[in-house]
Structures are given as C-alpha cells and as structure tokens.
N, C-alpha and C positions, 0 to 999 in steps of 0.2 A: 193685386194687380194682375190683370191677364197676360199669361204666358206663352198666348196663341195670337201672334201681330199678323196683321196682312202686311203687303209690301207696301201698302201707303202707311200703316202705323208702322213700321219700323224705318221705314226710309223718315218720316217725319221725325221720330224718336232720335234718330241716330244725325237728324240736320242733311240730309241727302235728297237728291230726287228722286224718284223712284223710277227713271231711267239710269242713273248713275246704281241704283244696286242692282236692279237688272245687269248691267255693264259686269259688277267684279262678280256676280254670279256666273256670267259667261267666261268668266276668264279664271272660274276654278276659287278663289278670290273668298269667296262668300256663299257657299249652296247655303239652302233653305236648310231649319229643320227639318220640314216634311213637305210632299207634294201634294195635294190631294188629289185620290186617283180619278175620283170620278169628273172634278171641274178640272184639276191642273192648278189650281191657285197654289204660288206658293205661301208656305205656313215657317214664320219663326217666331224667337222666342227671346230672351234676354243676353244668351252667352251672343246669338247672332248679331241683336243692338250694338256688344260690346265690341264686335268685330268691325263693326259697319265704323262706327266712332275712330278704332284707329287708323281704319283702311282708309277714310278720309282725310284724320290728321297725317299720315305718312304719306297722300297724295298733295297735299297743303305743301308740304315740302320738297317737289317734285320727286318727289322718288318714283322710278317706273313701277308697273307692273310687276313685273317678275321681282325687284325688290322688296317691293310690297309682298310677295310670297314671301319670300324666305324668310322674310324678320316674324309672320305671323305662325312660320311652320317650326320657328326659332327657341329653343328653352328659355324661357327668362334670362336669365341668367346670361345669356348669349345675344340677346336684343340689343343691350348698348353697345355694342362691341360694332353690331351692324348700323346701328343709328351714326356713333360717332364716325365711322368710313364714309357713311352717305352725306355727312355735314362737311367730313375733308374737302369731299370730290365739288360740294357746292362752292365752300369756301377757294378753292382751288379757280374754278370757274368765274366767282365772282370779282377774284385779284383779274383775272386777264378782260375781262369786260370793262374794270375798271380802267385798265391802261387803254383798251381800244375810247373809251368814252372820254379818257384825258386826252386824246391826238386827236377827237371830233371839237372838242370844246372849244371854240371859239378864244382866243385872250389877247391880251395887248402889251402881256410881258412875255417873253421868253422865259420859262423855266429850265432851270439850269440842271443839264443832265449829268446830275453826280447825285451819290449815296454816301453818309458818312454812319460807322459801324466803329461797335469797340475792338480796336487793336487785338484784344486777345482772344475776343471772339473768330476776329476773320482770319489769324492763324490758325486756331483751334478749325476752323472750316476747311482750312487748308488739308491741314491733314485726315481730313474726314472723307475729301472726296477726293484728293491725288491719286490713293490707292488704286480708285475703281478706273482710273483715263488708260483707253489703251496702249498698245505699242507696236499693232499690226502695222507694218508702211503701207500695207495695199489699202488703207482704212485709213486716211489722215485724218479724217475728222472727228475718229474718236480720240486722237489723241489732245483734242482741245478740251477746255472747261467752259463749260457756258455761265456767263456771267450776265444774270439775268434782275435789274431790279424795276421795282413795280410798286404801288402804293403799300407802303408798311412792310417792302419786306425787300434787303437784296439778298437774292439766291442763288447758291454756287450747285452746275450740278456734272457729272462725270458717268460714263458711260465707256464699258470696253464690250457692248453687247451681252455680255455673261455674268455681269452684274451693271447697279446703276446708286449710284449715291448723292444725296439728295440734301442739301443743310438750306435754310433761312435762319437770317440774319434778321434783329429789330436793329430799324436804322436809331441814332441817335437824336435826329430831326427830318424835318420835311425831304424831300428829295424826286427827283425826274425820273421820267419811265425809259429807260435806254437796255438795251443787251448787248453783248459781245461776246465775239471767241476765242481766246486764249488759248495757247499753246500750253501742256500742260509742263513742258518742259521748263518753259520761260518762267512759269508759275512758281518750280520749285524752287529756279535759282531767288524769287523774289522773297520765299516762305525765307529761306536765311540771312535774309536783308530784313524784314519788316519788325522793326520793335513789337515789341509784347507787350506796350503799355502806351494810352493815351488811345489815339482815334486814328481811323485810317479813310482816308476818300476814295470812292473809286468814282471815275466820271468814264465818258465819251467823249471826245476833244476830236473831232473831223474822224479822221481814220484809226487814231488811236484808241487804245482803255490806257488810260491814266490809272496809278494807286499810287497816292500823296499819305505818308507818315511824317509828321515834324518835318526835319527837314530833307527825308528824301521824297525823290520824287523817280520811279517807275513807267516805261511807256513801251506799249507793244501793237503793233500791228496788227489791227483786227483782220480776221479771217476769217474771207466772204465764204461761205460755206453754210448749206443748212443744216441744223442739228439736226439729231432725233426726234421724232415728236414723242417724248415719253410723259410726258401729262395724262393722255390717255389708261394709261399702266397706271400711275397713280390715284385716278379718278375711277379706275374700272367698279362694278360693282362686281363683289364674290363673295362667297361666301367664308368664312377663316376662321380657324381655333387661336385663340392666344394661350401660349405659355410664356409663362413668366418666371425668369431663372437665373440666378445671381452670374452676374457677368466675368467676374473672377474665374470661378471653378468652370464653368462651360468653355471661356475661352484656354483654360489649361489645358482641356480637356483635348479642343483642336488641334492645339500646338504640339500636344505627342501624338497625335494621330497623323496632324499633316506632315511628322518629322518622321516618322515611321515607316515613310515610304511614297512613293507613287498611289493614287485612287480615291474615288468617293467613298465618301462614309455617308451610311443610312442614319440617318435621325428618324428614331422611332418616339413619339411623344403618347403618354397613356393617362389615364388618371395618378396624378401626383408627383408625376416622373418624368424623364426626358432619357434615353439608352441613344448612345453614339457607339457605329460598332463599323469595323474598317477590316476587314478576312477575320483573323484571331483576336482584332484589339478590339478593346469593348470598354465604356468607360458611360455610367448612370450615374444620374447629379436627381436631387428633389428639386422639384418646380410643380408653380401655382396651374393647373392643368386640368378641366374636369369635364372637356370634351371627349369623344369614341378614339380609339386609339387610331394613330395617323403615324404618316412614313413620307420623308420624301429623302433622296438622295444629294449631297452638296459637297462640291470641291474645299477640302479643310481649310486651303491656304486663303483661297477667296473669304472664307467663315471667319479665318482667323482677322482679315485686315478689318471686315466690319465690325468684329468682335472691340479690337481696337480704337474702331474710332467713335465707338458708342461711349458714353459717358454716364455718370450712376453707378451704381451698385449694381443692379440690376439689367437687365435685359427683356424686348418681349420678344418672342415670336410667333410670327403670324400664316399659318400653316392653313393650306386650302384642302390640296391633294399632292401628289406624285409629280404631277404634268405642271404644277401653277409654282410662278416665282413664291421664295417664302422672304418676309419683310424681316426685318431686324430693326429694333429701334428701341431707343433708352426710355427705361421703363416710366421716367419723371422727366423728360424733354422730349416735346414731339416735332422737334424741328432737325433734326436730325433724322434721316431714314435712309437706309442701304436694302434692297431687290436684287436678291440672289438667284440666277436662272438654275431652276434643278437641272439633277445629270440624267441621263434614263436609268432606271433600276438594273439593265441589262447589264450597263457598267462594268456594276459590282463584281459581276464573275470573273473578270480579268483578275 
C-alpha cells in the first residue's frame, strides 16, 4: 500500500473533503507528513489517514476545535476521560432542548407539572446539596435551591458562589418540565419532615413548589429570582487529571486538617498519590493517578461537606490546574457532582 497520499487520497481514505482537511490542517489539527518543496503539495501517509478518521468522528459529535486538540494531543489513556465530559456537556444540552421543544409542542392535554422520585433518594439529595446554599443576606438568591425537573431527570442544585452541588434524580414515571426556587432554609426544616421510604412528588401548583410524601404535604413560595447560570461551568470544555481515592481516608484526612485550624490546604496529586498539606500538617493517601503532577489549593471545611455528600467507597477528582474549579464526584454515581472554587496559592502563606 503506498504511504505517500495526496490530499485527495487521504481526504477520500479518511471519508473527508479535501477542503475539510485543508480546514483541520489550518487549525494545527492535522499537518501533512511533508510539504513538497518545490510544488507545495501537501504529502501524508497512514498515521495522518488515522488522524483524519478521528478528527472527523469527534467532529460528528460536535466537539469544537480546540477540543478536537486536546483529546488528539491526549495519552490514551486520558482520551475517555475527555470523550465522556464532552458527552456530559451534550447530554446536558440535549435535556434543556428537550424541555424548550416540550413548551413548543403543540397538545391538547395539559401535562401536569410534578415529578415523582424515591423518598430516599430525594433526602439523600438533600443533603448533598444543602451544604453548598449560601448564607451571605447581601446575596439572597444563593440562599435558595433550584429545583429544576426536565425529561428523565429532577435536579436539585446549590450554589454559595465558592462551591456548586449538583445531584439528579431518576423520576419513578413520566413527569412535567417545571423549576423553582426554594429557600434553602425552608428545605431543611422539610429534610426532617420527609419520610425515608416510599415516593415523594414535587410539583408547581401556581406560585408554589409543592413536595407530597404519603400523607404530608409541603408548600413554599417560589422565589421570583434568576439563578445562576451554572450549566455553563458544567458543560465547559477543559482539560482534567482524575484521581481516584478511597473516600474514607481522604475525607479523614480533611477533617483534621480543616480542625487544625484556620487555611487552605494544597492538594498535590502525582503519580499514585494524592499529598494534602496545610503549614506543618501533611497527610498522603494512595490513589489511582497517572497524570504530571498537579496542585491546586481548597478550603478543608468546603472539601470536607463534599467529601460527605459523595457516596461509594471511593471518590474521583477532577484536577485542571491552580486557577480551575476541581469536581468531586462518586467514583460509581455520576449523578452527583460538587465544584469546588480553588483558593489562590498566595493563601497559603498566611
């Protein structure tokens, strides 16, 4: 087989136009093997085909550009890690398209805007994202929880700006595309009211959020206020190392650091390791790790509630750089996810 394509055998070989690889040539994307100097034609070869093949499959899936970089400048090893973020952020996308395309849809029933979820789930939610609501007064609106459901999923999410906690719910049966805002206050006296077993509904009833368990029944004054837009944040594309580290011992680990006083602790994460180190306190646990060694800095007590409301054995985290929020999320549920804002490195020296 010859190992010297022109751009029409390789754009054909690889199912492309041969303006489209012109295109990821231009964008860094896909250079040629070689140029030839004296026509300029460019010249590839097989590994190039191989490239062409995936830069189009990963365009097939809109992935930008630039994410199209990263995942082809990516270790093996590291590519699913970027594939499955870029199916979140679709997946993510394609829930709210859906809800817009159910308020355009034409019908001649009423669907009835309630969600019904297992009991122990939407406790267990409760305390996954109470943590994160804040308690600034100059800020009221972070102190609400957005109660958000949408086709296949109602989602509870919380925001004190410095972190963000994020849980869906699989509803039980069908259900209406509705939101609302919650007082997170209101929420908690409910977490002590709501059985722990059987089913719970949450609707939109005029002005209210309704949550019906058996025989109580729940109501609170929705709170005209816009949230956050943190979808964005969740959807971003970045680049991230995961470590994966038994949830237990990392969270113990917080807990005397964040008792030990005032300050950020550096999370240093290496090959096979993870080092938490706070002035003199210093505490390394083994974890699954086999990206460049990375650092970012996190408030203990914040580390410790998400640490908390993860579930598993296990734990990942999902480490950019310094400057980028780092995810926390259970290493075998991925419906669950807490976004920790780093501190600055300068910090530390206090």
């Amino acid at each position: 087989m010859n190992d010297r394509l022109s751009i029409g055998e390789c754009a054909r070989r690889a199912g492309l136009s041969v303006s489209a690889l012109r295109f990821y040539g231009d964008r860094g994307l896909l250079p040629p093997a070689e140029v030839d100097p004296d026509t300029g034609y460019r010249i590839y070869g097989e590994q190039e085909v191989a490239v062409a093949v995936a830069s189009r499959d990963l365009r097939r899936l809109d992935m930008p550009p630039a994410g199209v970089a990263a995942y082809l400048a990516a270790a093996p090893a590291q590519r699913q890690a970027l594939l499955d973020a870029h199916l979140a952020g679709l997946e993510h996308r394609l829930q709210d398209a859906r809800v817009v395309a159910h308020g355009l849809r034409p019908t001649t029933e009423e669907c009835p805007m309630a969600m019904t979820v297992p009991a122990p789930a939407f406790v267990t939610a409760l305390d996954q994202v109470l943590p994160a609501a804040g308690s600034d007064p100059e800020r009221p609106i972070l102190q609400c929880v957005l109660i958000k459901a949408r086709e296949g999923s109602l989602r509870l999410v919380a925001t004190d700006a410095h972190r963000l906690a994020v849980r869906d719910l699989a509803p039980a049966g069908p259900g209406g595309a509705f939101r609302g805002l919650v007082p997170a206050a209101t929420l908690r006296r409910w977490r002590a009211e709501v059985p722990d077993r059987g089913e719970v509904t949450v609707t939109v009833e005029g002005p209210d959020v309704v949550v019906r368990a058996g025989g109580l029944e729940r109501r609170a004054r929705h709170v005209t206020a816009e949230f956050p837009d943190y979808e964005p944040i969740l959807a971003a594309e970045r680049t991230a190392r995961a470590a994966v580290v038994d949830r237990a011992a990392l969270l113990a680990a917080f807990e005397r650091l964040a008792a030990a006083g005032a300050g950020a602790v550096l999370l240093h994460a290496w090959p096979g390791g993870i080092t938490l180190v706070r002035h003199a306190e210093r505490a390394e646990l083994p974890a699954r790790y086999d990206g460049p060694d990375a650092h970012v800095a996190l408030d203990p007590a914040y580390a410790v509630d998400a640490l908390r409301a993860a579930v598993g054995p296990e734990v990942v985290l999902e480490i950019a750089d310094p400057l980028a929020h780092v995810v926390v999320r259970s290493a075998d549920d991925g419906t669950a996810t807490t976004l920790l804002m780093p501190v600055r490195l300068p910090a530390l020296a206090s």
